[in-house]
VOBA-1610 file (N, C-alpha, C; in pm, whole numbers, padded with zeros to 5 digits, always signed):
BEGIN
Unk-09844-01363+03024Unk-09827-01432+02897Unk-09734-01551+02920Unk-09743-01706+02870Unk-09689-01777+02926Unk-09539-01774+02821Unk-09453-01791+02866Unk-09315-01787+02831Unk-09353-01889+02683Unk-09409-01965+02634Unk-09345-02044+02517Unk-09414-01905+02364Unk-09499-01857+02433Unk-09513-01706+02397Unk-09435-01643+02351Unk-09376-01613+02433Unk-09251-01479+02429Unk-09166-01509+02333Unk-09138-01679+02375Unk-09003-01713+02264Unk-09088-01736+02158Unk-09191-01732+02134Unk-09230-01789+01969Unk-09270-01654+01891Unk-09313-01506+01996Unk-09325-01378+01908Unk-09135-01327+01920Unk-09067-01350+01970Unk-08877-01340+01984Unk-08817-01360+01859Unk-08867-01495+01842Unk-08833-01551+01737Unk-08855-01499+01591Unk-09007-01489+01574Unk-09094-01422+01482Unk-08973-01267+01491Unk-08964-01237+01577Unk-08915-01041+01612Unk-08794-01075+01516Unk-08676-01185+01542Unk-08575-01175+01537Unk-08570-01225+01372Unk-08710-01292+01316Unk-08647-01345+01155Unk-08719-01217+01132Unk-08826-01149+01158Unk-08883-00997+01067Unk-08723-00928+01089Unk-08647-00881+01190Unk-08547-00807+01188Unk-08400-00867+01063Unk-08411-00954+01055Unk-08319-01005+00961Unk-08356-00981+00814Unk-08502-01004+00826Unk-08544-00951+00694Unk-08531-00814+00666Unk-08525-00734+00763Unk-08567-00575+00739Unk-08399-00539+00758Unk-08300-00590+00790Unk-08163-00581+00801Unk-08115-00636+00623Unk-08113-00688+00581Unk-08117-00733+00443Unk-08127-00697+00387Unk-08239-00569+00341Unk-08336-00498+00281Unk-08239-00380+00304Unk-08228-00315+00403Unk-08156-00190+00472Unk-08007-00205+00427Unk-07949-00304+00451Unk-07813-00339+00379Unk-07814-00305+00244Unk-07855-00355+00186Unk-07875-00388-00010Unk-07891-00248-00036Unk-07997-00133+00040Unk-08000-00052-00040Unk-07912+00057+00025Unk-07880+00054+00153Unk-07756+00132+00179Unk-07600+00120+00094Unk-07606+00006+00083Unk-07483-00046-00015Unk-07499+00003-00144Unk-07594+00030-00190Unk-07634+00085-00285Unk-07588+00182-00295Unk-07638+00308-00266Unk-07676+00469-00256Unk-07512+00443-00204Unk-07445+00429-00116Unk-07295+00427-00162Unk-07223+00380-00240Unk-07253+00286-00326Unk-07192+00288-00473Unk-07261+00382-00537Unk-07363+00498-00567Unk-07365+00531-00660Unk-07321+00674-00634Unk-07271+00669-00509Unk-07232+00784-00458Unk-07108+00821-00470Unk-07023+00663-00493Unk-06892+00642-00485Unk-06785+00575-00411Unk-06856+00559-00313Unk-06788+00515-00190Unk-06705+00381-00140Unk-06801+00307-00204Unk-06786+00140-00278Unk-06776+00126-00382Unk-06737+00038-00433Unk-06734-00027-00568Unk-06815-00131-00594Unk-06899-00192-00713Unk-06909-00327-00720Unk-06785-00431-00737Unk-06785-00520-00699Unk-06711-00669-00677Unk-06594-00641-00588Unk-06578-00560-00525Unk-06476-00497-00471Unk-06500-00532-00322Unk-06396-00552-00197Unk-06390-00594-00100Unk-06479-00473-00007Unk-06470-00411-00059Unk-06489-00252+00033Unk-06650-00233-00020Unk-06762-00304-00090Unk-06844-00316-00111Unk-06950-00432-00025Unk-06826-00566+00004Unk-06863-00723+00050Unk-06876-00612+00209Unk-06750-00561+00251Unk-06738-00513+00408Unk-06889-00414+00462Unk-06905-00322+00345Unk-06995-00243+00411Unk-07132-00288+00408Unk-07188-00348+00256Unk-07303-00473+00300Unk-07286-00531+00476Unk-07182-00623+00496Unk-07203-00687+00567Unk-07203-00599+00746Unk-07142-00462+00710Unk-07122-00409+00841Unk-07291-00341+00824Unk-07356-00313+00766Unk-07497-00271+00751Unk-07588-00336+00786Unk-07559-00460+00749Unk-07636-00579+00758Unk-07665-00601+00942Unk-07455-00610+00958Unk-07472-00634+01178Unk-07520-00514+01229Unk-07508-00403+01200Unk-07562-00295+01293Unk-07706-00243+01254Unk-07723-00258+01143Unk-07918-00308+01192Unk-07972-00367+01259Unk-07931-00521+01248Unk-07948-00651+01281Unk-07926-00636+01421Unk-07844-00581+01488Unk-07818-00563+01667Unk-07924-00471+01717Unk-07948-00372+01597Unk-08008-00248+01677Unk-08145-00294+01659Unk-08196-00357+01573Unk-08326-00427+01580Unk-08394-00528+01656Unk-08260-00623+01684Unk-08297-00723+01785Unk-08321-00661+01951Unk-08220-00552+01959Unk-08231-00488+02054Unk-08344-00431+02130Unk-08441-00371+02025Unk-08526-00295+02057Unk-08650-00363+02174Unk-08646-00502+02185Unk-08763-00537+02320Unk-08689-00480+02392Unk-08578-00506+02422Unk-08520-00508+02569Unk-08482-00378+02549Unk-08457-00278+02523Unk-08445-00147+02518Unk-08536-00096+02592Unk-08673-00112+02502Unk-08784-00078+02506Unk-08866-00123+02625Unk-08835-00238+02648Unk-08926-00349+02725Unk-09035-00280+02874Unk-08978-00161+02956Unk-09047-00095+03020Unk-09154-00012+02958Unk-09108+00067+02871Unk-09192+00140+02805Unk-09329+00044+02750Unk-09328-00068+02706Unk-09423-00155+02676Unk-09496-00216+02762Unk-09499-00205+02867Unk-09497-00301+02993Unk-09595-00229+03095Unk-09734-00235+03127Unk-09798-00178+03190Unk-09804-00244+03325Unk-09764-00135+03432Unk-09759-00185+03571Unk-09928-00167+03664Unk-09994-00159+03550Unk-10138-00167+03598Unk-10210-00266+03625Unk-10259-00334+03692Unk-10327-00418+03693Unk-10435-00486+03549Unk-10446-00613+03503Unk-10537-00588+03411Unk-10642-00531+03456Unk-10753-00521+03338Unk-10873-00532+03352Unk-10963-00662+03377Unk-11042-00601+03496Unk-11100-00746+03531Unk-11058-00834+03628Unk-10937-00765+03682Unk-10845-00843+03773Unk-10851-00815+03980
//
């Protein structure tokens, strides 16, 4: 696959993960305010959004290169 590839599905990987980090934030932040844990307008609400937000966001971007063997067939193509 030629490299301008890689970086243009990377890229694509890395704005779907921001989106799905966003999403995962908002409603984790959630379900701990109604749990109690946070408050609305409260600093301890801004912190855990935003700590939800980075440790999705790492563990998502992460996942090629985690993964990247497991995806990766050392077979020859077909046809080759």
């Amino acid at each position: 696959m030629p490299t301008w590839k890689l970086i243009l599905l990377f890229v694509a990987w890395v704005f779907a993960s921001v989106m799905i980090a966003v999403v995962t934030a908002i409603l984790a932040t959630e379900i701990l305010r109604a749990v109690g844990i946070v408050e609305s307008g409260e600093s301890s609400y801004t912190v855990a959004l935003n700590a939800v937000f980075g440790v999705v966001l790492v563990v998502l971007v992460a996942v090629p290169f985690v993964f990247r063997r497991r995806f990766t067939s050392h077979e020859p193509p077909p046809g080759a």
